[in-house]
DRENDO-1510 file (C-alpha; in Angstrom, 1 decimal, always signed):
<recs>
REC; n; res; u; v; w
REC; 1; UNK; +16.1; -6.0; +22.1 .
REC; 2; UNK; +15.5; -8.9; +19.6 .
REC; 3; UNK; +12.4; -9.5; +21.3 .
REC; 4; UNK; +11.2; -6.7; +19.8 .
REC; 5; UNK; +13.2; -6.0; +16.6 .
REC; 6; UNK; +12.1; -9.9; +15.2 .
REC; 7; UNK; +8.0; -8.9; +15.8 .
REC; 8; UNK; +9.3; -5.5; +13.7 .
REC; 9; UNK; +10.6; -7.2; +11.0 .
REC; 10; UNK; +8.3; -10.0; +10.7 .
REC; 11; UNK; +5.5; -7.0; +9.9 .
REC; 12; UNK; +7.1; -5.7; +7.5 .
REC; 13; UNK; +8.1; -8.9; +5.7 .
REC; 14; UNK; +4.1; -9.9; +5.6 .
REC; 15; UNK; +2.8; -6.2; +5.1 .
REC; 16; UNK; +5.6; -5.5; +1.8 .
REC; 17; UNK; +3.9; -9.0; +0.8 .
REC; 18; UNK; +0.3; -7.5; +1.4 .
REC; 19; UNK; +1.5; -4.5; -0.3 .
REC; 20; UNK; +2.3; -6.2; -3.4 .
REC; 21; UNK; -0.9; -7.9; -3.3 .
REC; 22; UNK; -3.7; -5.5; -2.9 .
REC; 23; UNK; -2.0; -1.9; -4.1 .
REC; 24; UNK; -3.1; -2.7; -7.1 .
REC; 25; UNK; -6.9; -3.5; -6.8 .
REC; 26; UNK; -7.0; -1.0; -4.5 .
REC; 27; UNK; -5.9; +2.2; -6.6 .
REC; 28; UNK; -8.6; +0.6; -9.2 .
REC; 29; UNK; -11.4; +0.9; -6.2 .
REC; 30; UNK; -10.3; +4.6; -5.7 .
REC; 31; UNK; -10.4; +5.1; -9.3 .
REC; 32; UNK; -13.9; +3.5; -10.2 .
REC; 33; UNK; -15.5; +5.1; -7.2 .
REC; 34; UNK; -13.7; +8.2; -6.4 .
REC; 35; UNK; -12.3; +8.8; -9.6 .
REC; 36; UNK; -8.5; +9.5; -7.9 .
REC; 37; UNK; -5.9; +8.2; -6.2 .
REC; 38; UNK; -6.1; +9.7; -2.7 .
REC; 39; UNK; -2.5; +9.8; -0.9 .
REC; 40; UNK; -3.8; +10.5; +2.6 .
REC; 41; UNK; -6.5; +7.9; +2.5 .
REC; 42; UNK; -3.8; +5.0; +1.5 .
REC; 43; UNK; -1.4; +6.1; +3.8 .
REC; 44; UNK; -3.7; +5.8; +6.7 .
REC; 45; UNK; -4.6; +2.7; +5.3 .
REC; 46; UNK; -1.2; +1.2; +5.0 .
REC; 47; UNK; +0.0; +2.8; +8.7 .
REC; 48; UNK; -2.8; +0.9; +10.6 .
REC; 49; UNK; -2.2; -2.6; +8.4 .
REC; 50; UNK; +1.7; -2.2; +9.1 .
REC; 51; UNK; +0.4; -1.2; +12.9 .
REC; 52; UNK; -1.5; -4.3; +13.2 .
REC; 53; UNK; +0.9; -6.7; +12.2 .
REC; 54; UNK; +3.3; -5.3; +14.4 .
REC; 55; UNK; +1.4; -5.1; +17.7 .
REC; 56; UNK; -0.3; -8.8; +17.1 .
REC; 57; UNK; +3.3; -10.3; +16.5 .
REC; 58; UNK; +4.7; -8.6; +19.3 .
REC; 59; UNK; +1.9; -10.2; +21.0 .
REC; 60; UNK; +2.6; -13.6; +19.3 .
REC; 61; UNK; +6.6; -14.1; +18.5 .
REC; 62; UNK; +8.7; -15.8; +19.3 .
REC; 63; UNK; +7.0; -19.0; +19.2 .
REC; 64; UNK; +7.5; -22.3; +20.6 .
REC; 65; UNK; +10.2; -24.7; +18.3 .
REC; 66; UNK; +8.0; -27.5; +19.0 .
REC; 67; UNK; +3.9; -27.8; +18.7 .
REC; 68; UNK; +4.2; -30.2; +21.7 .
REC; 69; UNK; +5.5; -27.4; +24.0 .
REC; 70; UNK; +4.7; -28.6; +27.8 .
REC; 71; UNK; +4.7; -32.6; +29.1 .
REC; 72; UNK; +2.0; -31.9; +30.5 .
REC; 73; UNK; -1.0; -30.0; +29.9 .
REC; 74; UNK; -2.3; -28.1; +33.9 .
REC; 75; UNK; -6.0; -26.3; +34.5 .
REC; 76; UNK; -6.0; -22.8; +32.6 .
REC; 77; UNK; -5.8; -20.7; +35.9 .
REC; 78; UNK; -2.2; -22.2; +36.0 .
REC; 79; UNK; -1.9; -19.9; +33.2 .
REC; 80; UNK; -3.4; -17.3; +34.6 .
REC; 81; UNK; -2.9; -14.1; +36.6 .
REC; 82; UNK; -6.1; -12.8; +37.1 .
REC; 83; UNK; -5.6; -10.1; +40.5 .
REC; 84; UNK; -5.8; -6.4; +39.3 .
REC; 85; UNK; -3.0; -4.5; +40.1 .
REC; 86; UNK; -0.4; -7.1; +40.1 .
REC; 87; UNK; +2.3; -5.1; +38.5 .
REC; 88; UNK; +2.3; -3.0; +41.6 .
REC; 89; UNK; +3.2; -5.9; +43.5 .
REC; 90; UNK; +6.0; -7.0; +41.2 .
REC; 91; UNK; +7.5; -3.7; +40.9 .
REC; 92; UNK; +8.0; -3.6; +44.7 .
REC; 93; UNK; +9.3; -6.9; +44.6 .
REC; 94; UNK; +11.5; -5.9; +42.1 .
REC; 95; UNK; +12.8; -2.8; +43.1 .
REC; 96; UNK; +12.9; -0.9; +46.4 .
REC; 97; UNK; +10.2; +2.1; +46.0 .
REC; 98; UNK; +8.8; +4.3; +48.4 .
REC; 99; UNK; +5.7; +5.5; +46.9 .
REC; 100; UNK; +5.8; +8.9; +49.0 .
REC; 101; UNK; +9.8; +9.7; +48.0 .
REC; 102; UNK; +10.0; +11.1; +44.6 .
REC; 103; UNK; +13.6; +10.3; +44.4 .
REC; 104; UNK; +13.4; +6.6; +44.5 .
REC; 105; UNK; +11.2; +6.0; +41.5 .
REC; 106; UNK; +14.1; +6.6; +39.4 .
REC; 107; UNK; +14.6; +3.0; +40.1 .
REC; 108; UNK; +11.8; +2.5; +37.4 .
REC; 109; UNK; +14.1; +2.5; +34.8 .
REC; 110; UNK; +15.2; -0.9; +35.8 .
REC; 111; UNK; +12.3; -3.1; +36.8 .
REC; 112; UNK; +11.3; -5.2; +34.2 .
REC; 113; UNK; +7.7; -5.3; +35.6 .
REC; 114; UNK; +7.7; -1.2; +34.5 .
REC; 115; UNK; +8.9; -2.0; +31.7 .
REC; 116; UNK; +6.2; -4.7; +30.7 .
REC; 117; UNK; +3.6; -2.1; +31.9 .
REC; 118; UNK; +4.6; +0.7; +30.0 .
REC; 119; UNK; +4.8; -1.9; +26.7 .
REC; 120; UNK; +1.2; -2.8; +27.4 .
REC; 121; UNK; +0.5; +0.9; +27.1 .
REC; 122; UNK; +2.3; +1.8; +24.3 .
REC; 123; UNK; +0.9; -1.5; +22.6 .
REC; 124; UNK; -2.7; -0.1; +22.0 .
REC; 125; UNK; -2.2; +3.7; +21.9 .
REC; 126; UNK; -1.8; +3.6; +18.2 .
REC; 127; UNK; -5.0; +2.4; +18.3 .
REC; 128; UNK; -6.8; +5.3; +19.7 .
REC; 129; UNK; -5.4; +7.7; +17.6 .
REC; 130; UNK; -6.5; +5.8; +14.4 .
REC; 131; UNK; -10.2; +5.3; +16.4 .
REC; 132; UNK; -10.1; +9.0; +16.9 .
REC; 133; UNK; -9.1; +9.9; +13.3 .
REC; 134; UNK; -12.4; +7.5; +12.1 .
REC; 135; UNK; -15.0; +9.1; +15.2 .
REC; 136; UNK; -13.9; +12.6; +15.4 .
REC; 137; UNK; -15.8; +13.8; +18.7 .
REC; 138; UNK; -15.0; +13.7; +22.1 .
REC; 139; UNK; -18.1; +11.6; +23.6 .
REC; 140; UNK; -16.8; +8.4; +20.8 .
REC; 141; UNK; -13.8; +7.7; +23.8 .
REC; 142; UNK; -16.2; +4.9; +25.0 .
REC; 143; UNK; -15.4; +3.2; +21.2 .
REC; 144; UNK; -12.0; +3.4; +22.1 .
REC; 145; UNK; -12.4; +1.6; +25.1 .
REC; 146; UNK; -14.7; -0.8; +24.3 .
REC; 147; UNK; -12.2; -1.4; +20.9 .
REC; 148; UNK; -9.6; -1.3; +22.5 .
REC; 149; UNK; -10.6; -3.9; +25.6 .
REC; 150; UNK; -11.6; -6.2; +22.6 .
REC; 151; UNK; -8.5; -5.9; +21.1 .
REC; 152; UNK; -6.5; -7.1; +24.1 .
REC; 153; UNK; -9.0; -9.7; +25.3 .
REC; 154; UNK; -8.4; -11.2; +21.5 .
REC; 155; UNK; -4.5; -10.7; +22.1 .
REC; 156; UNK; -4.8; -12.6; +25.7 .
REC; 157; UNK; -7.1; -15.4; +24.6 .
REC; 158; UNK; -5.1; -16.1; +21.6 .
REC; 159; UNK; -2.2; -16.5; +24.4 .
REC; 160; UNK; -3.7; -18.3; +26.3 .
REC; 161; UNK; -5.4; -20.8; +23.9 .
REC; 162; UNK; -1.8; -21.9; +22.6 .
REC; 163; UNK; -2.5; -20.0; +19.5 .
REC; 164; UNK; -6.1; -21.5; +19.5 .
REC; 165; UNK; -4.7; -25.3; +19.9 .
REC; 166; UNK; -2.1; -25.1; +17.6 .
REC; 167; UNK; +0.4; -25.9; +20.5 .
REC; 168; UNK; -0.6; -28.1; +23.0 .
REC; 169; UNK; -0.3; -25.5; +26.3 .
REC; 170; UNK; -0.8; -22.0; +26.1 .
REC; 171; UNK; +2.8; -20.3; +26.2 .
REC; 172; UNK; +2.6; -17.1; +27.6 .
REC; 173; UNK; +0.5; -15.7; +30.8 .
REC; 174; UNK; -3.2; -15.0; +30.5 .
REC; 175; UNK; -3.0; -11.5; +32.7 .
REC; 176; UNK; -5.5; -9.2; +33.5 .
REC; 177; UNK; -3.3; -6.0; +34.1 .
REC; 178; UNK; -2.6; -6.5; +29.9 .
REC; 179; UNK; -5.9; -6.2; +29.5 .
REC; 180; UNK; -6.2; -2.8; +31.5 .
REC; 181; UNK; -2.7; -1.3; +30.3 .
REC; 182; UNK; -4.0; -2.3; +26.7 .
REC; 183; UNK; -7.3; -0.6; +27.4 .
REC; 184; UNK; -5.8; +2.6; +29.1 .
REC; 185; UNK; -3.4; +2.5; +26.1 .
REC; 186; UNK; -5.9; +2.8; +23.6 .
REC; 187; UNK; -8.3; +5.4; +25.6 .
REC; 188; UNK; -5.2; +7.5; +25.4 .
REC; 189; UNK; -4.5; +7.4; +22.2 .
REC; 190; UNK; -7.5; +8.6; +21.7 .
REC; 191; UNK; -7.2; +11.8; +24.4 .
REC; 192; UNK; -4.2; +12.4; +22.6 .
REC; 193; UNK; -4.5; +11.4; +19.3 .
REC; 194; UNK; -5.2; +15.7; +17.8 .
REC; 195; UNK; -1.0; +15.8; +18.9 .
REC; 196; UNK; -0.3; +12.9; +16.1 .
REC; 197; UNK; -2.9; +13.9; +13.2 .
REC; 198; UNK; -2.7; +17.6; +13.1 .
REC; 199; UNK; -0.6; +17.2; +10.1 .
REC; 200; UNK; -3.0; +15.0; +8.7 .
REC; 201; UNK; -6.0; +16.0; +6.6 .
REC; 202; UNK; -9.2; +14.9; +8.8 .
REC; 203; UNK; -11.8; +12.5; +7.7 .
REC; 204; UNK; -14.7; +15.0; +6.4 .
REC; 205; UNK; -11.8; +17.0; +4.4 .
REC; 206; UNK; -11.4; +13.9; +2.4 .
REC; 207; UNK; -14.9; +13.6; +2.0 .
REC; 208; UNK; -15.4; +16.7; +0.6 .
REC; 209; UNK; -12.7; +16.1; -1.7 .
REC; 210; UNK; -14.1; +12.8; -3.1 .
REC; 211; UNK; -17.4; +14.8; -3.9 .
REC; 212; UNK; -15.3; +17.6; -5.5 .
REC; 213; UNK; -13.7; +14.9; -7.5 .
REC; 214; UNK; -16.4; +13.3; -8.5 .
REC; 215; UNK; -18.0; +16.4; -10.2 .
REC; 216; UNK; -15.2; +16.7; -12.2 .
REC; 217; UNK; -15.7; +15.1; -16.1 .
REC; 218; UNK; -11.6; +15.0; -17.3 .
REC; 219; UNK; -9.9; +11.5; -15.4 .
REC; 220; UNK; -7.0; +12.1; -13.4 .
REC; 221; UNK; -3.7; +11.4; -14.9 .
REC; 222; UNK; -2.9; +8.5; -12.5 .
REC; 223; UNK; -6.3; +7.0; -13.5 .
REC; 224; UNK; -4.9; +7.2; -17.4 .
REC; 225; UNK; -1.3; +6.3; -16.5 .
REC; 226; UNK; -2.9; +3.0; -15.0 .
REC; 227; UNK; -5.5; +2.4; -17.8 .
REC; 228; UNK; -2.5; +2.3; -20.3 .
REC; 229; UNK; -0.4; +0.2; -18.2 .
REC; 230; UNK; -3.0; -2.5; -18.3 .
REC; 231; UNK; -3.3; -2.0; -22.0 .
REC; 232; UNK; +0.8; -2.4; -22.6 .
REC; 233; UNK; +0.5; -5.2; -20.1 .
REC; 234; UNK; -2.2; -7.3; -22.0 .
REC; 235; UNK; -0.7; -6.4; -25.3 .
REC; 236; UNK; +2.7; -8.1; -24.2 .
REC; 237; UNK; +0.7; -11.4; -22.2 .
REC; 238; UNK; -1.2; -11.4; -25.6 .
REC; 239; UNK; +1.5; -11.0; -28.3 .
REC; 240; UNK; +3.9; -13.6; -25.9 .
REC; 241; UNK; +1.1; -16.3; -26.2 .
REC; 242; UNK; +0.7; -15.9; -29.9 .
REC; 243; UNK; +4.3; -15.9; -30.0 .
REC; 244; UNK; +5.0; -19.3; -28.3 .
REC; 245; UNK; +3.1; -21.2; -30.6 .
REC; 246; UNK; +5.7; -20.0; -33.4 .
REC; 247; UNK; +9.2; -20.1; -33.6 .
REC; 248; UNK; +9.7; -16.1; -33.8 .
REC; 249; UNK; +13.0; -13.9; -33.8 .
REC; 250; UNK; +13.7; -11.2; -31.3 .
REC; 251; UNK; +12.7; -8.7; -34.4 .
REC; 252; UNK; +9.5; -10.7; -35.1 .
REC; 253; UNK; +8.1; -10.4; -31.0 .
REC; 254; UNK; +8.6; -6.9; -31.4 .
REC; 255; UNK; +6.8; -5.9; -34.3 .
REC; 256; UNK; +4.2; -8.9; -33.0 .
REC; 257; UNK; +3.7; -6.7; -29.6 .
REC; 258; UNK; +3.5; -3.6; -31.7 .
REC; 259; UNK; +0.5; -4.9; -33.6 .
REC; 260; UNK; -1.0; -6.2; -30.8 .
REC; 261; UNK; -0.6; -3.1; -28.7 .
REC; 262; UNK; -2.1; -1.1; -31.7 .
REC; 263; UNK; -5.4; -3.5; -32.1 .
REC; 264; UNK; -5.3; -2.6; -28.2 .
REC; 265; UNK; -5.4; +1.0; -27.9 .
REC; 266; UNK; -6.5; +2.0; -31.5 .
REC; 267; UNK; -8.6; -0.4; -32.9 .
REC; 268; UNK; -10.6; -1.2; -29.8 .
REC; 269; UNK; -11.6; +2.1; -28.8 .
REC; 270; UNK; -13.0; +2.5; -32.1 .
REC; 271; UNK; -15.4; +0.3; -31.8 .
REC; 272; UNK; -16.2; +0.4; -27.9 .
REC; 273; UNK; -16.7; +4.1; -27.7 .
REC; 274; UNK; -13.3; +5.1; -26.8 .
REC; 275; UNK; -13.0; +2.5; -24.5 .
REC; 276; UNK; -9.6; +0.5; -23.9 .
REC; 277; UNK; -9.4; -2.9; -21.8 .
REC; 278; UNK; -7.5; -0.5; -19.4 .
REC; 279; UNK; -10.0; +2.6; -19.6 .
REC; 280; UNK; -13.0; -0.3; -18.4 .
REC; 281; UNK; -10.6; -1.3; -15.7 .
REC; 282; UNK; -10.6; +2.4; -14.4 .
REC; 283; UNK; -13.9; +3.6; -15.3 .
REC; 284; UNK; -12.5; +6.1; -18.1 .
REC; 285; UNK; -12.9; +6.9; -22.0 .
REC; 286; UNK; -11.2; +8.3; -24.6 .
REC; 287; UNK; -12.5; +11.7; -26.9 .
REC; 288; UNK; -10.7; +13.8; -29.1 .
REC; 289; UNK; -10.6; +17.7; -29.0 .
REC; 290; UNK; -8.7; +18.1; -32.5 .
REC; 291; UNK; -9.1; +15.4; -35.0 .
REC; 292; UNK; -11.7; +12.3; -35.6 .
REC; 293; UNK; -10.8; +9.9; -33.0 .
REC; 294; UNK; -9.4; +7.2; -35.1 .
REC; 295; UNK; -7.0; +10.3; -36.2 .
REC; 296; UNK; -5.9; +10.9; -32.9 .
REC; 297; UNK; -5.8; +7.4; -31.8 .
REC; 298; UNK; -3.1; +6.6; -33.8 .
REC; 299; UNK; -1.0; +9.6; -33.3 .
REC; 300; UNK; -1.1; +9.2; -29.4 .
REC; 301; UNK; -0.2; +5.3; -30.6 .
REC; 302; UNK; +2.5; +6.8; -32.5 .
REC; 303; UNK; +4.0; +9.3; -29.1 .
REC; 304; UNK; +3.4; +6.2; -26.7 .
REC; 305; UNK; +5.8; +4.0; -29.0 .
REC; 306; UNK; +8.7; +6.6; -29.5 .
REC; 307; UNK; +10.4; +5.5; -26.4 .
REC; 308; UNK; +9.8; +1.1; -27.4 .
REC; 309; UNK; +10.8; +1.8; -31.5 .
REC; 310; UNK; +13.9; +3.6; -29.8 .
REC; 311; UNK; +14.8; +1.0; -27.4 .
REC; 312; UNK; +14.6; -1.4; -30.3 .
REC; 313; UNK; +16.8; +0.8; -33.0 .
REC; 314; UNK; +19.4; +0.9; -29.7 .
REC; 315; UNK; +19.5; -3.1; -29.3 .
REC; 316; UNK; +19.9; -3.6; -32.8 .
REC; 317; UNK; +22.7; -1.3; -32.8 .
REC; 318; UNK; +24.6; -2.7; -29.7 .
REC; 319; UNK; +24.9; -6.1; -31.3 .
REC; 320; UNK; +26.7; -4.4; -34.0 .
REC; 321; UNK; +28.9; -2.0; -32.2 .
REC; 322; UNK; +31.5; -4.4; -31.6 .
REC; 323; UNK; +31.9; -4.6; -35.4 .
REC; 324; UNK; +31.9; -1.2; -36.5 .
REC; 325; UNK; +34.6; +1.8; -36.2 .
REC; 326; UNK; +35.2; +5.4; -36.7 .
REC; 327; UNK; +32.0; +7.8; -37.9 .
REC; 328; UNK; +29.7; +4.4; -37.9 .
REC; 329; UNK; +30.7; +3.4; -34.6 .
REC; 330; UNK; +30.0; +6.9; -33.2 .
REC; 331; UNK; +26.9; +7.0; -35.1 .
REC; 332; UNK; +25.5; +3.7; -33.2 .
REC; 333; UNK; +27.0; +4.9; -30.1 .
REC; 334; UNK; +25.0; +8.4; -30.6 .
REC; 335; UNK; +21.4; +6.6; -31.3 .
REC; 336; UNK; +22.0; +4.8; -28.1 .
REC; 337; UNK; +22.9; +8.2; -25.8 .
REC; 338; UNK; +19.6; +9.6; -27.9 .
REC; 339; UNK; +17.2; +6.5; -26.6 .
REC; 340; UNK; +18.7; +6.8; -22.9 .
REC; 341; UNK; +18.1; +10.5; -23.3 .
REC; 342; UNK; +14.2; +10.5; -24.7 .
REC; 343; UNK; +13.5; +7.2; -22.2 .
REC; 344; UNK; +15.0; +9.8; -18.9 .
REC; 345; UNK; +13.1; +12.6; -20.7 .
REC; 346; UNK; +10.1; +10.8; -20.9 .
REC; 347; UNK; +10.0; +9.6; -17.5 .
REC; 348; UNK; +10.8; +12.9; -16.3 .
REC; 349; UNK; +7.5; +14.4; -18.0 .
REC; 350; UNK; +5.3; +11.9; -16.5 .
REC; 351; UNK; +6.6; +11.7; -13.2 .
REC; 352; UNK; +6.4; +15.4; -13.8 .
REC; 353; UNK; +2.5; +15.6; -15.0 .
REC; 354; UNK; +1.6; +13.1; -12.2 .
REC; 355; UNK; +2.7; +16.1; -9.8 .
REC; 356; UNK; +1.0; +19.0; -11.4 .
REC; 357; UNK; -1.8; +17.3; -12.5 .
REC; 358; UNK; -3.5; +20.1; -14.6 .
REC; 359; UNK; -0.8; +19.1; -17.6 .
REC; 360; UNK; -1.6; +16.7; -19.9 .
REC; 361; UNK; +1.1; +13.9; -21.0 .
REC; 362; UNK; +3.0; +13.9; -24.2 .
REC; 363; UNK; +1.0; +11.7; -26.2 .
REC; 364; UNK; -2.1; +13.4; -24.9 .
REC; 365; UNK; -1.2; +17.0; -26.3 .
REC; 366; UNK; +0.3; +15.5; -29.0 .
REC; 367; UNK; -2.6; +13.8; -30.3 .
REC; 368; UNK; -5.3; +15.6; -29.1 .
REC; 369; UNK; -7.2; +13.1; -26.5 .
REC; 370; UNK; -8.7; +13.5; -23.6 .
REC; 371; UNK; -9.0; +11.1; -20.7 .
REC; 372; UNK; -12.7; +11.4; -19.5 .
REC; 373; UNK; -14.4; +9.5; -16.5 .
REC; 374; UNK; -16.9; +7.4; -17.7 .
REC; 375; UNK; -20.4; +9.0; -16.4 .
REC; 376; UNK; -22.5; +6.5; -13.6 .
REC; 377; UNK; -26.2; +5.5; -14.8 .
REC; 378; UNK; -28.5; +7.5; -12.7 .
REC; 379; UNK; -32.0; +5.7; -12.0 .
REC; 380; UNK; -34.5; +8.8; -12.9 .
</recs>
């Protein structure tokens, strides 16, 4: 069983590492060309990079402790078992089967050489589906087997190559029934693959969404959300430069990230036509629908800091908790329940808006901005 639960695990060690890596650039791609965030799009995205890991380490592990793993180096058809049809062979070896008795073939289910056959399968029928789900019709199944032969000729020849030299004799068997299990596998994913995506939206359906989407003027609510993290993130990397060339109290880094965070999201847009660092990052603007923009600016400013001037008022009050008693000490304890309650609150509402989507956030209604994609030059 380790054989396979170490492969397992070992994907999803490297794919949370690729996760954390490219989730990021790659809701910013969505958002500059489709202007969303499409769920179905990443997740079929994230299944076949997960997939892959898994079925080339299950290929690959476990690996020799030692590069120098043979004393002596023999021709490559030692490594080799190139007669079709082997597996037959070793399953009669292995187990006593009458072909023509129906009964005996329950002895399947413990031959070792079924078992590797049926892996070999199973190995590249992922693959098919995921082939299927990119070419639709029925006439692509040569792509799956021409995809998925090249698959399985990579998996063999990086066998059989030591991991391309890295180890000084290859160190498992070059075989060509992988290669037509693997091929089989993946021609059947592909027969079967309308089983595993009917609950899945199909590849034209998406298109049709990205062009719906893209007519639309008003930014998605995930494209703002993102904007203003990138805005509170390069007001805090900015204000903690400034602040370690100084000698600044815990007091003075707050207000210094407040002023920096206001140059950020008020003062910049004024003068870059709405545009935050953020908004460029995601291809989006800022208008107002109520007031002069510099107006509104600051009051969304204003809603987006209730939550950090809150959290400030409640550290300042725990250090002096321990000091205080009767109505005072309640007092402090009551600002403390009321930041915990407006930070829950808050994230409530935008987890909330994120869902919906047609609702803007707090600091949106409040103020009177509107999140706007940022219209493509045409040539004319």
């Amino acid at each position: 069983m380790s054989a396979y639960v170490t492969p397992i695990v070992s994907a999803m060690l490297v794919f949370a590492a690729i996760a954390m890596l490219v989730t990021v650039p790659w809701a910013i791609y969505q958002y500059r060309k489709y202007g969303y965030y499409s769920f179905w799009k990443s997740f079929m995205l994230a299944t076949f990079i997960f997939y892959s890991l898994s079925a080339f380490f299950l290929v690959i592990l476990p690996l020799p402790e030692s590069r120098v793993n043979c004393a002596e180096r023999l021709p490559l058809n030692h490594y080799m078992q190139t007669t079709p049809f082997q597996f037959i062979t070793d399953i009669q070896r292995e187990a006593t089967i009458q072909w023509s008795s129906l009964a005996s073939y329950k002895q399947l289910a413990k031959t070792p050489a079924f078992y590797q056959l049926i892996f070999n399968i199973l190995l590249l029928l992922p693959l098919g589906v995921y082939i299927r789900y990119m070419w639709k019709q029925k006439r692509n199944i040569w792509k799956a087997f021409v995809l998925g032969f090249s698959v399985s000729l990579f998996f063999e020849v990086t066998q059989l190559t030591g991991l391309y030299g890295f180890y000084t004799c290859p160190y498992r068997l070059f075989d060509v029934d992988d290669l037509m299990a693997n091929t089989t596998g993946a021609v059947l994913g592909f027969i079967l693959a309308p089983l595993f995506l009917m609950f899945i939206p199909s590849k034209s359906s998406l298109q049709i969404r990205d062009a719906a989407m893209s007519e639309k003027r008003e930014a998605t609510r995930g494209a703002e959300l993102l904007a203003l993290f990138f805005d509170i993130i390069a007001a805090q990397v900015i204000a903690g430069i400034i602040a370690a060339f100084g000698n600044q109290q815990w007091f003075e880094q707050q207000l210094l990230f407040f002023i920096t965070l206001f140059v950020m999201i008020v003062l910049v847009p004024l003068v870059s036509r709405g545009r935050t660092l953020g908004a460029r990052i995601v291809n989006i603007r800022y208008e107002t629908i109520q007031h002069t923009l510099g107006l509104s600016l600051v009051k969304r400013y204003i809603a987006i800091m209730l939550p950090y001037m809150l959290g400030m008022i409640s550290s300042m009050t725990d250090a002096a908790v321990p000091n205080e008693t009767g109505w005072t000490l309640i007092f402090l304890i009551a600002i403390n329940f009321l930041s915990v309650f407006v930070n829950v609150t808050i994230i409530l509402h935008i987890v909330t808006r994120l869902i919906r989507r047609t609702k803007p956030f707090y600091f949106d209604h409040y103020s009177g901005t509107i999140a706007l994609k940022k219209e493509r030059k045409t040539n004319e």
